[in-house]
C-alpha positions in Angstrom: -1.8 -85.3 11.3 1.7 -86.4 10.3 3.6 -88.2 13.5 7.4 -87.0 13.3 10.0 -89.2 14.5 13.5 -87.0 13.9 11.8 -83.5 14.6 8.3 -82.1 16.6 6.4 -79.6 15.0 4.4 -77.1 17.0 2.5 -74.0 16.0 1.2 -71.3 18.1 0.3 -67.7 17.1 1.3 -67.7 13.9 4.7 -69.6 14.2 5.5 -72.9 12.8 8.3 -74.4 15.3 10.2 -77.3 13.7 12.6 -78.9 16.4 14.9 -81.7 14.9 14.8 -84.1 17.3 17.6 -86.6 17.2 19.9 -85.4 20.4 21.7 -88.4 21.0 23.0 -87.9 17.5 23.5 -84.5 17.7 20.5 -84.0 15.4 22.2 -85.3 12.9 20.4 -85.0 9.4 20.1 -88.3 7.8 17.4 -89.3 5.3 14.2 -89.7 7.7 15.5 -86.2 9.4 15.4 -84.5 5.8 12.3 -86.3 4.6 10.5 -85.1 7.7 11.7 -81.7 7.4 10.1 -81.3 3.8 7.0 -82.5 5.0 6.8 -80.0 8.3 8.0 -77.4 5.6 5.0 -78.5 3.4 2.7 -78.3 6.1 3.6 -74.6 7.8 3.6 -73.3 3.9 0.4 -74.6 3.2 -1.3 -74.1 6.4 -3.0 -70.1 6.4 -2.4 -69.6 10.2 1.7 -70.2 9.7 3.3 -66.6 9.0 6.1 -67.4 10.1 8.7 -70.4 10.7 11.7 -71.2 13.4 13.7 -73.7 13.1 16.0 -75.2 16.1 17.3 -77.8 17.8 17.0 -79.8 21.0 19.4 -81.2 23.3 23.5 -79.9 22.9 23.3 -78.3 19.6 21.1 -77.2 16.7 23.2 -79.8 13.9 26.3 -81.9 13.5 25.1 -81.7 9.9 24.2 -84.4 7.5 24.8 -88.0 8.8 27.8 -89.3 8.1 27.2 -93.0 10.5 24.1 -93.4 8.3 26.4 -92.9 4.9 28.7 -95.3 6.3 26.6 -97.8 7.1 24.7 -97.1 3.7 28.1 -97.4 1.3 26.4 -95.2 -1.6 28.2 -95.9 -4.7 27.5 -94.4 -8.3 26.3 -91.2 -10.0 22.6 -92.3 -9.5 23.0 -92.9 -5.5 24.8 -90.0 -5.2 22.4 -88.0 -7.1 19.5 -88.7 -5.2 21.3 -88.2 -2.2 22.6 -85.0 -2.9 19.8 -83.6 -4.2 18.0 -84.4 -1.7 20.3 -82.5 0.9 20.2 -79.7 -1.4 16.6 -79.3 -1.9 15.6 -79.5 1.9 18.5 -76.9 2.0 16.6 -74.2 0.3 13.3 -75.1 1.1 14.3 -72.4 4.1 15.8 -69.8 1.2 12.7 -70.4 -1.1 9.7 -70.7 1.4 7.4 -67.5 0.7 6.5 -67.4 4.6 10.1 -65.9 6.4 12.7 -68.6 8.2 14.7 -68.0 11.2 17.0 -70.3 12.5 17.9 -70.4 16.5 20.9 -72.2 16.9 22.9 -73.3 20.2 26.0 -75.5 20.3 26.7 -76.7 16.9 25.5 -75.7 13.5 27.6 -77.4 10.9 28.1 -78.4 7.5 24.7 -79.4 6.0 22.9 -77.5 9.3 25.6 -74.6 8.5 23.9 -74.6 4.9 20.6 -74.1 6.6 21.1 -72.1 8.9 22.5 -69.5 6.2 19.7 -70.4 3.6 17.0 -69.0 6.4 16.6 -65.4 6.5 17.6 -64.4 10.1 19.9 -66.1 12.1 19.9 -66.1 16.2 22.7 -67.5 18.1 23.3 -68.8 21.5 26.8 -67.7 22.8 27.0 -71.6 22.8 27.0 -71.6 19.3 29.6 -73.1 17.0 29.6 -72.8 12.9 31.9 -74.3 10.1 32.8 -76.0 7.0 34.7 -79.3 7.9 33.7 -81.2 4.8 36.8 -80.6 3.0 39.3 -82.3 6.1 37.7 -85.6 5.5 37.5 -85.4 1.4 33.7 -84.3 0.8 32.6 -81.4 -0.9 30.0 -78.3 -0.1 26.5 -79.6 -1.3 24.7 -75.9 -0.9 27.5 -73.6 -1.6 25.8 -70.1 0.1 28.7 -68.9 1.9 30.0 -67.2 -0.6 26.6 -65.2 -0.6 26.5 -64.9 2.6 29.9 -63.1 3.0 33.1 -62.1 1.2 34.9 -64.3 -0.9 38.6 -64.6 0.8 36.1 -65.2 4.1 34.4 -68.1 2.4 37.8 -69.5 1.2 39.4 -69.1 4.2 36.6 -71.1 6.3 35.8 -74.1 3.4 39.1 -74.7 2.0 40.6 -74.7 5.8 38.0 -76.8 7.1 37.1 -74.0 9.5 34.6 -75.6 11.9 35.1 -73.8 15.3 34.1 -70.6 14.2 32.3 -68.9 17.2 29.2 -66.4 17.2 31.0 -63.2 17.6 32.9 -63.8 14.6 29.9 -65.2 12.9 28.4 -61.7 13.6 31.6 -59.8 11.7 31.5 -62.1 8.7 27.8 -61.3 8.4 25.9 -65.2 8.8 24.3 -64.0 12.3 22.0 -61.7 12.8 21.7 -61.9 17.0 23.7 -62.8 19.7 21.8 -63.8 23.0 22.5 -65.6 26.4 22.9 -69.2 26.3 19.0 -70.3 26.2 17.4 -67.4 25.2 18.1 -68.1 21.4 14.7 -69.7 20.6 12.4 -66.8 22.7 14.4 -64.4 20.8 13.5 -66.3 17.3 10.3 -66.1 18.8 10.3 -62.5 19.0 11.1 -61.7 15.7 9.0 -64.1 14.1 5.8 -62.2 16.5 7.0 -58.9 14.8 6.9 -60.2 11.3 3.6 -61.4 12.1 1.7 -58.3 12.6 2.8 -57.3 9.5 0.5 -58.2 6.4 1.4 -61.4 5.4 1.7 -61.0 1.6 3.8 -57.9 2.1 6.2 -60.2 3.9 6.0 -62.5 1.2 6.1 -60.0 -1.7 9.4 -57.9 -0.5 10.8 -61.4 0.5 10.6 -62.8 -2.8 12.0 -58.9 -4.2 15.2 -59.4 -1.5 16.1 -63.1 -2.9 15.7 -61.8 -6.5 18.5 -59.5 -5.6 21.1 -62.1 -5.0 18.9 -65.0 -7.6 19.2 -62.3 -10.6 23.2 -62.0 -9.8 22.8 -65.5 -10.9 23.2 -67.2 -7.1 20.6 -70.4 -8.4 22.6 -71.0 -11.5 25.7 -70.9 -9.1 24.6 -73.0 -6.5 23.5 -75.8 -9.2 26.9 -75.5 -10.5 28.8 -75.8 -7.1 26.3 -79.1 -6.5 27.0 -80.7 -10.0 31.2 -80.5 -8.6 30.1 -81.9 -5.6 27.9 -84.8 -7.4 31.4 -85.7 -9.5 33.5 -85.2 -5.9 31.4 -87.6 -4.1 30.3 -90.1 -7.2 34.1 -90.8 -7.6 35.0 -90.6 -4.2 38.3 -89.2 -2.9 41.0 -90.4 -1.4 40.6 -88.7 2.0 37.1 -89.9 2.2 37.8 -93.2 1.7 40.6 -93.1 4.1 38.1 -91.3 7.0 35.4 -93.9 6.1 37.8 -96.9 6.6 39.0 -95.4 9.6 35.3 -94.9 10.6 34.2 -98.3 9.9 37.3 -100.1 11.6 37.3 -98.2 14.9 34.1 -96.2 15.3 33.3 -92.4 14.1 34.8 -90.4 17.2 38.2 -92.4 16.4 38.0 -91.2 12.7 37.0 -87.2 13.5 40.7 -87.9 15.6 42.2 -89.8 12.8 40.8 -86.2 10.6 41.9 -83.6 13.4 45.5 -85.5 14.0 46.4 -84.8 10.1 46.4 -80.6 10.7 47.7 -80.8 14.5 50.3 -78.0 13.8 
């Protein structure tokens, strides 16, 4: 049995529970984190006692998102870094929209960016009244890797909250634009994952799988894939050449520590 060092993995009847596990860091999702992820999503897909998988988040918050310390101490330059890298987020991304066992995602405190991505790639969503989502990518010059907002609601909605940087957006509005399915008290959000994932567990297993493959082909056959390949090769050229924000937040990053640069970001739209 695999030994996890960014997430635990659990299962009991019939649920697969992956908990990232970083929460001094915010479980922020840096290479190990997404490595690990694929191989607990390997192992609850292959494993015939896992109908169904929840994915949360100890400590503060469910995700700060992908890990932006471990890209600056990394300094990935060229297509071919920035290929694997991206890729890489991308394809742990929709492991959750892909998997033919369903995904529900608990989230408390924060659930951004690349955990935002996830969160909306899995196909129910319970919140925390803790819980904060968003899209700050574009306020420090990086670009959307998996680009299923759009999908997820309407497109002024998605504008508004990606080309804003919108990264405060709380759970009641999450529930009017259509990304959250449940609202619950603060600490209840992973017994109430639980609770759905029980229900879809009594029900014949390769029904689930069958009419959950037939809901995905809905959005797939509108051409979502060939969309969110698209929106991943614009981020690829975005973050191979590097923009000028970026650069800028990443010297501030380097020169005076990450909190100082998210200040440095937040001090440029004061107003």
């Amino acid at each position: 049995m695999t030994d996890f060092s960014t997430l635990k993995y659990d299962v009991n009847d019939f649920i697969a529970t992956i908990t990232l596990n970083r929460p001094e860091r915010l479980n922020a999702l840096g290479k190990k984190s997404l490595e690990e992820i694929n191989t607990a999503m390997d192992r609850a897909e292959t494993d015939g006692r896992v109908r169904a998988i929840v994915v949360t988040g100890e400590g503060k918050a469910f995700s700060s998102g992908f890990d932006l310390k471990e890209q600056l101490e990394a300094r990935p330059e060229g297509e071919a870094i920035w290929r694997e890298i991206l890729d890489r987020d991308f394809n742990t991304t929709m492991r959750f929209w892909d998997c033919p066992k369903p995904t529900i995602a608990a989230v408390h405190g924060a659930c951004l960016a690349g955990a935002f991505e996830i969160a909306l790639a899995c196909d129910i969503t319970v919140a925390a009244d803790s819980a904060i989502f968003g899209e700050p990518e574009l306020k420090f010059g990086a670009g959307i890797v998996t680009m299923l907002l759009p999908w997820m609601t309407n497109p002024k909605q998605a504008k508004e909250i990606i080309l804003t940087g919108l990264d405060h957006i709380d759970v009641r509005r999450a529930v009017e634009l259509g990304f959250v399915n449940r609202v619950v008290p603060d600490g209840e959000h992973l017994a109430e994952a639980l609770r759905i994932a029980r229900t879809m567990c009594v029900i014949d297993p390769n029904l689930v799988r069958a009419t959950k493959r037939a809901i995905n082909h809905s959005f797939e056959v509108r051409g979502m894939k060939e969309s969110l390949r698209h929106s991943l090769n614009i981020d690829h050229a975005i973050e191979s050449a590097g923009s000028p924000d970026k650069k800028a937040f990443m010297e501030v990053a380097r020169e005076q520590g990450m909190r100082e640069a998210i200040r440095w970001r937040d001090r440029r739209f004061e107003g």
